[in-house]
C-alpha positions as CSV (number, residue, x, y, z in Angstrom):
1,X,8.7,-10.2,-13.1
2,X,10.3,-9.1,-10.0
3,X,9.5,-7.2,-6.6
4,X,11.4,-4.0,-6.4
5,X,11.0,-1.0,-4.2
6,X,10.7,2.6,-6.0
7,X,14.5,3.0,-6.0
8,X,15.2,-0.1,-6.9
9,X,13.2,0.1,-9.6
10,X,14.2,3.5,-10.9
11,X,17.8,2.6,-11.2
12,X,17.2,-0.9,-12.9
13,X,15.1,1.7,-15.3
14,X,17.7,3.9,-15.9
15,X,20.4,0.9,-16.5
16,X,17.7,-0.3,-18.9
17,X,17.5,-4.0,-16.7
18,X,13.8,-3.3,-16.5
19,X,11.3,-2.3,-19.1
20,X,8.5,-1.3,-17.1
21,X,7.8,-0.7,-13.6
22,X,5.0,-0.1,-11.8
23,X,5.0,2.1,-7.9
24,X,3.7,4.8,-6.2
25,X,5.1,8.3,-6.3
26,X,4.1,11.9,-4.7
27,X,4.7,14.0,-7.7
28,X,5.1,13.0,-11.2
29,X,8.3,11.0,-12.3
30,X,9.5,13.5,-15.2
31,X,12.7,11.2,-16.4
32,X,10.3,8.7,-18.3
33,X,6.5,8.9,-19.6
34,X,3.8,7.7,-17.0
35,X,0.3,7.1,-16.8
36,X,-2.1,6.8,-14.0
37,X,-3.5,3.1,-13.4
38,X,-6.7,2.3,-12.0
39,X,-6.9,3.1,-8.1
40,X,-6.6,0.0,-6.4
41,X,-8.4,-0.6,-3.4
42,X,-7.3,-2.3,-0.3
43,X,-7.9,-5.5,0.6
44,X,-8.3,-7.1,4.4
45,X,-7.1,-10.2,4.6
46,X,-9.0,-12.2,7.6
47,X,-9.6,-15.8,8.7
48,X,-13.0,-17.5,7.2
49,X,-14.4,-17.9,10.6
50,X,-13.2,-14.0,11.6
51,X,-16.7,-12.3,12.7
52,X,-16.2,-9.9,9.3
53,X,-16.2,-12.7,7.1
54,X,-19.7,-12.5,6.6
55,X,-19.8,-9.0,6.2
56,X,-20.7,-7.1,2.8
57,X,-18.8,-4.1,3.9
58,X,-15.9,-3.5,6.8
59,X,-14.8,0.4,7.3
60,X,-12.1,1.8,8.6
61,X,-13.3,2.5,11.4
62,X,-14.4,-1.1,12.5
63,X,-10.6,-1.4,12.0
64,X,-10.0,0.8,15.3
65,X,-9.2,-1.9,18.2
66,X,-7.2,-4.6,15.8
67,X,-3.8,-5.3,15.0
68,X,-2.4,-4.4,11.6
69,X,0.4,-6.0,9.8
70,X,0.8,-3.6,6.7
71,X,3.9,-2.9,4.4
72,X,6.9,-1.8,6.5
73,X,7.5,1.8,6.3
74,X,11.0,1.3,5.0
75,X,10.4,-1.0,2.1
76,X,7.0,0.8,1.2
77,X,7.0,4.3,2.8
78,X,3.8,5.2,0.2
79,X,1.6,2.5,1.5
80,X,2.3,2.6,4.8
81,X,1.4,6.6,4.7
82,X,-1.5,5.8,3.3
83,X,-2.6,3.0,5.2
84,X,-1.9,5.0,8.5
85,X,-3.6,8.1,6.9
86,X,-6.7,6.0,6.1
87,X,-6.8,5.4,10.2
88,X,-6.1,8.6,11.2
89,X,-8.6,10.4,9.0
90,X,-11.4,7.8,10.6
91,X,-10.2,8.4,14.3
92,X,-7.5,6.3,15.5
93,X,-3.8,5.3,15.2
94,X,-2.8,2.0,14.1
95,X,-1.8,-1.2,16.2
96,X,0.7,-2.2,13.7
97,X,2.9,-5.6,14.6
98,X,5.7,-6.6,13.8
């Protein structure tokens, strides 16, 4: 098992180094079959004595004043989209760190 981004893993599909791999695309990837997996869901990862620890449920919007470290845009362009969509959609902009 390795970590590839999309392009990497396309071409180490189409030189036949890799048997399956698994990423997120915009529009269906018509070169091979594919199948939809489960939706994931995100995950926040916090400290165990972060004031949310306790908490059954976090939304985005409790998000709205902290920092974010997320996927760089350049390795994962997707994620970061979506993660930055999520915000938007609930009324903010992201205080993503380096």
């Amino acid at each position: 098992m390795s970590e590839l981004n999309v392009e990497e893993q396309l071409h180490a599909l189409r030189t036949s180094k890799l048997d399956v791999g698994v990423f997120r695309i915009h529009q269906p990837c018509e070169e091979w079959p594919s199948f939809d997996l489960i939706p994931d869901e995100y995950c926040l990862a916090i400290p165990t004595e972060h004031e949310f620890a306790l908490r059954a449920e976090i939304r985005w919007s409790d998000l709205a004043t902290r920092r974010f470290v997320i996927s760089d845009r350049s390795e994962a362009p997707l994620e970061f989209g979506l993660v930055v969509a999520n915000c938007v959609a609930n009324g903010f902009s992201p205080n993503v760190i380096a």
